[in-house]
C-alpha positions in Angstrom: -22.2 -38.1 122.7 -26.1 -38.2 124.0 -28.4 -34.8 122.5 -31.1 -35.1 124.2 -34.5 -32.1 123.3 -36.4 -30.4 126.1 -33.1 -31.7 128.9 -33.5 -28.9 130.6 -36.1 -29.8 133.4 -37.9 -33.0 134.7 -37.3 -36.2 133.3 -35.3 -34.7 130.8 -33.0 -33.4 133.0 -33.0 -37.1 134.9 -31.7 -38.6 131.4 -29.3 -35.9 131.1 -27.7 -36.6 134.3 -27.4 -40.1 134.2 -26.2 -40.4 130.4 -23.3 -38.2 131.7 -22.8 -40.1 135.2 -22.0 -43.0 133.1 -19.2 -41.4 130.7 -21.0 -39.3 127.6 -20.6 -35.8 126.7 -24.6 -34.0 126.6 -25.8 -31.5 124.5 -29.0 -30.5 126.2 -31.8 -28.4 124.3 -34.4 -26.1 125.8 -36.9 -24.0 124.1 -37.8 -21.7 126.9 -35.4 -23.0 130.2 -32.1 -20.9 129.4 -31.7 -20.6 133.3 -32.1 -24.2 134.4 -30.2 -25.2 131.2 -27.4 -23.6 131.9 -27.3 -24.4 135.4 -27.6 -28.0 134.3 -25.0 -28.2 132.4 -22.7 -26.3 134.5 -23.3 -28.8 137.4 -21.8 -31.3 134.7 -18.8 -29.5 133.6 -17.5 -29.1 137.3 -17.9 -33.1 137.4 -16.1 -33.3 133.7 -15.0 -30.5 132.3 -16.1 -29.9 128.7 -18.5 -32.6 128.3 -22.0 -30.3 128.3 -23.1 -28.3 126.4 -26.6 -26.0 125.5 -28.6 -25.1 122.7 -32.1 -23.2 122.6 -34.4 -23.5 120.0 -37.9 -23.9 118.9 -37.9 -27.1 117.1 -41.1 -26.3 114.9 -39.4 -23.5 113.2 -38.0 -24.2 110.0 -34.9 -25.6 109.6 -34.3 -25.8 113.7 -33.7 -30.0 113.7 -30.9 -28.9 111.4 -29.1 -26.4 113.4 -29.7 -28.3 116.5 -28.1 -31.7 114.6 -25.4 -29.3 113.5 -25.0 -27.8 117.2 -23.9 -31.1 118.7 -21.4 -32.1 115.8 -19.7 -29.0 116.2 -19.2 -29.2 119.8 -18.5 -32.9 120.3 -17.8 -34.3 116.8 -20.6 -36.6 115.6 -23.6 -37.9 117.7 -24.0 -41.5 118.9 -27.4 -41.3 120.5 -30.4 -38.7 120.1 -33.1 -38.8 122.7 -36.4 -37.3 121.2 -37.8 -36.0 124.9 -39.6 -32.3 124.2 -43.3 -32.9 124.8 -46.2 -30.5 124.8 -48.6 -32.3 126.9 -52.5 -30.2 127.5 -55.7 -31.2 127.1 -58.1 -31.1 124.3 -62.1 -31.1 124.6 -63.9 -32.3 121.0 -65.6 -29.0 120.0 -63.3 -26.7 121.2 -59.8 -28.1 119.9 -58.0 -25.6 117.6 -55.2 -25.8 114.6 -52.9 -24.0 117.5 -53.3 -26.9 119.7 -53.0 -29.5 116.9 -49.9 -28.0 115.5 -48.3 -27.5 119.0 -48.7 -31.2 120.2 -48.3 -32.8 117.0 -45.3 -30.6 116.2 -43.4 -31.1 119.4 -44.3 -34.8 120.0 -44.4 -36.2 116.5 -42.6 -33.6 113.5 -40.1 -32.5 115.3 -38.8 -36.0 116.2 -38.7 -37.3 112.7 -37.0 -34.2 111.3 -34.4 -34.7 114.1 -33.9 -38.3 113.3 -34.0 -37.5 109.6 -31.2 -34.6 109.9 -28.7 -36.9 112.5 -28.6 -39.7 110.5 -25.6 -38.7 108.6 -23.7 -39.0 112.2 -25.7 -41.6 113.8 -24.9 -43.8 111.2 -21.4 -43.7 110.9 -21.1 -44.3 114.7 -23.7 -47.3 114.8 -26.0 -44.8 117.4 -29.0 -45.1 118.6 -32.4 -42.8 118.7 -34.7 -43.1 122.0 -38.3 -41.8 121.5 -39.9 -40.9 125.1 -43.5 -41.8 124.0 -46.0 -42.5 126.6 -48.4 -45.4 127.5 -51.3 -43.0 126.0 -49.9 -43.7 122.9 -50.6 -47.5 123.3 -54.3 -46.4 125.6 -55.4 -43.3 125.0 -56.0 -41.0 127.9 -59.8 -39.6 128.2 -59.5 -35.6 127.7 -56.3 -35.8 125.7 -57.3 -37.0 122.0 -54.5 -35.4 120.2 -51.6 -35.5 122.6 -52.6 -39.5 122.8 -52.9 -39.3 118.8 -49.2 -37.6 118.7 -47.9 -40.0 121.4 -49.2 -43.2 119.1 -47.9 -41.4 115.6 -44.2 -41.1 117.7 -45.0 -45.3 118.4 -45.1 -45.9 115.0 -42.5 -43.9 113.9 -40.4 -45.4 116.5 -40.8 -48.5 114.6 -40.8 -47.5 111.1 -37.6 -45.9 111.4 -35.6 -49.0 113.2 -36.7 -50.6 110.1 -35.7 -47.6 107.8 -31.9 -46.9 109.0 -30.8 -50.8 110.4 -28.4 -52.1 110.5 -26.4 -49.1 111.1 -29.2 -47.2 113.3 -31.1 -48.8 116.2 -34.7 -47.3 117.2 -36.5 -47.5 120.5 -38.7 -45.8 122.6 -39.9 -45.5 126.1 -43.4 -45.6 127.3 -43.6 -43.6 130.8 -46.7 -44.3 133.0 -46.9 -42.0 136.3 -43.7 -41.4 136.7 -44.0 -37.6 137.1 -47.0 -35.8 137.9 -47.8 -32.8 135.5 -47.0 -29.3 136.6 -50.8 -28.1 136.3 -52.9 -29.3 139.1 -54.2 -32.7 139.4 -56.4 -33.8 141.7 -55.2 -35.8 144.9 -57.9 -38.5 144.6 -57.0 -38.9 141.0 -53.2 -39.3 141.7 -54.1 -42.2 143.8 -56.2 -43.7 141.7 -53.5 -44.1 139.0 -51.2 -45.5 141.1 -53.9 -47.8 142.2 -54.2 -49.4 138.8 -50.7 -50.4 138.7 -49.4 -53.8 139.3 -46.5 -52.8 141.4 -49.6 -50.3 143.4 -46.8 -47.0 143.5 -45.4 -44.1 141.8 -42.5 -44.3 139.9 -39.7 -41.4 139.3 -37.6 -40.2 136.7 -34.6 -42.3 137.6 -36.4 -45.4 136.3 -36.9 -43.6 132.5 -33.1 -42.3 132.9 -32.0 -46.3 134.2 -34.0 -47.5 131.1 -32.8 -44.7 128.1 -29.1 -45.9 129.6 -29.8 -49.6 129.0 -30.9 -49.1 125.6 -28.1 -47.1 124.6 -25.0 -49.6 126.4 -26.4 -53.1 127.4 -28.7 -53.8 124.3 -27.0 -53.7 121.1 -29.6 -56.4 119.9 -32.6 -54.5 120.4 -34.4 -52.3 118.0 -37.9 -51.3 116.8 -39.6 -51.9 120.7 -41.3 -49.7 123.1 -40.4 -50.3 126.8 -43.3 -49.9 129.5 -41.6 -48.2 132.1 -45.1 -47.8 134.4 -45.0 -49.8 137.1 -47.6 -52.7 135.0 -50.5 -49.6 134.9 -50.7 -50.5 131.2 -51.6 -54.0 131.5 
């Protein structure tokens, strides 16, 4: 059973889609997409009946890792692999950056993955699972405009790696670093798009099938790995 934050939209819903094409049952959170949530996971159950199900919550209000954790084991059982995907992702100019903005991006991209890791251990553990942390490459290079987002994005890096080394043997812990895989849903400038693409090796785009191809090879063709960071940007971080 794959729970997987924020699989409502995007590449969330991409990981969603392909954990179930290969056999698990989804519990897929949203904080504000009811709509395409549930529409989501009603495309699944036609496929397989019973195998998706939806829970909306804010993850930075107290106790919500809990009663998300709690969620999945009372629909499916137990969890074998949490996927730590809701992201805030803005901008944030030195001088004007406020305790809102710190809280929001910290909270979604860093707290609220250890306090979900922390509260499915119990399950994870007893079925040898497996967390995924969708980091980004700006954790690794930090991405001119975005101090704290890249700051959040590096803290979920190292927390990626301090917890395979926490819960092993019985927990593995990786993450995935997306380059431009996705554009952002606020504007971005054409010239700007191409020259992002233009600094990577393979010199294109990449889509949200190539996250949702990696998060599925972590989780059944790579018992052996645990504590690494996968690249999945088309070379634009080296």
């Amino acid at each position: 059973m794959v729970l997987i934050t924020g699989g409502a939209r995007r590449v969330g819903a991409e990981i969603v889609r392909t954990m179930h094409g290969a056999g698990a049952s989804v519990l897929i959170h949203y904080r504000s997409s009811a709509q395409a949530a549930s529409a989501l996971a009603e495309e699944l159950d036609r496929a397989r009946p019973g195998t998706a199900a939806i829970h909306g919550s804010d993850l930075l209000s107290d106790g919500e890792p809990e009663h998300l954790v709690a969620a999945a084991v009372r629909a499916f059982g137990g969890v074998d692999v949490l996927i730590n995907n809701a992201s805030s992702f803005a901008p944030s100019k030195i001088g004007e950056i406020t305790r809102s903005q710190w809280n929001d991006l910290i909270g979604t991209n860093l707290q609220a993955p250890l306090f979900l890791a922390q509260a499915a251990v119990p399950s994870l553990a007893k079925r040898r699972g497996l967390i995924i942390n969708i980091v980004d490459i700006h954790g690794l290079r930090p991405l001119k405009g975005y101090p704290v987002y890249s700051t959040a994005k590096a803290g979920l890096a190292m927390l990626t790696r301090s917890l395979a080394r926490e819960l092993g043997p019985e927990i593995r812990v990786n993450g995935i670093a997306p380059g431009p895989v996705l554009w952002p849903e606020h504007d971005i400038d054409e010239a700007l798009k191409r020259e992002i693409v233009g600094k990577t090796a393979l010199g294109r785009h990449g889509s949200p099938t190539d996250v949702a191809r990696t998060a599925l090879f972590l989780a059944k063709d790579a018992p052996y790995i645990t504590g690494q960071i996968i690249a999945v940007d088309g070379g634009r971080s080296i």
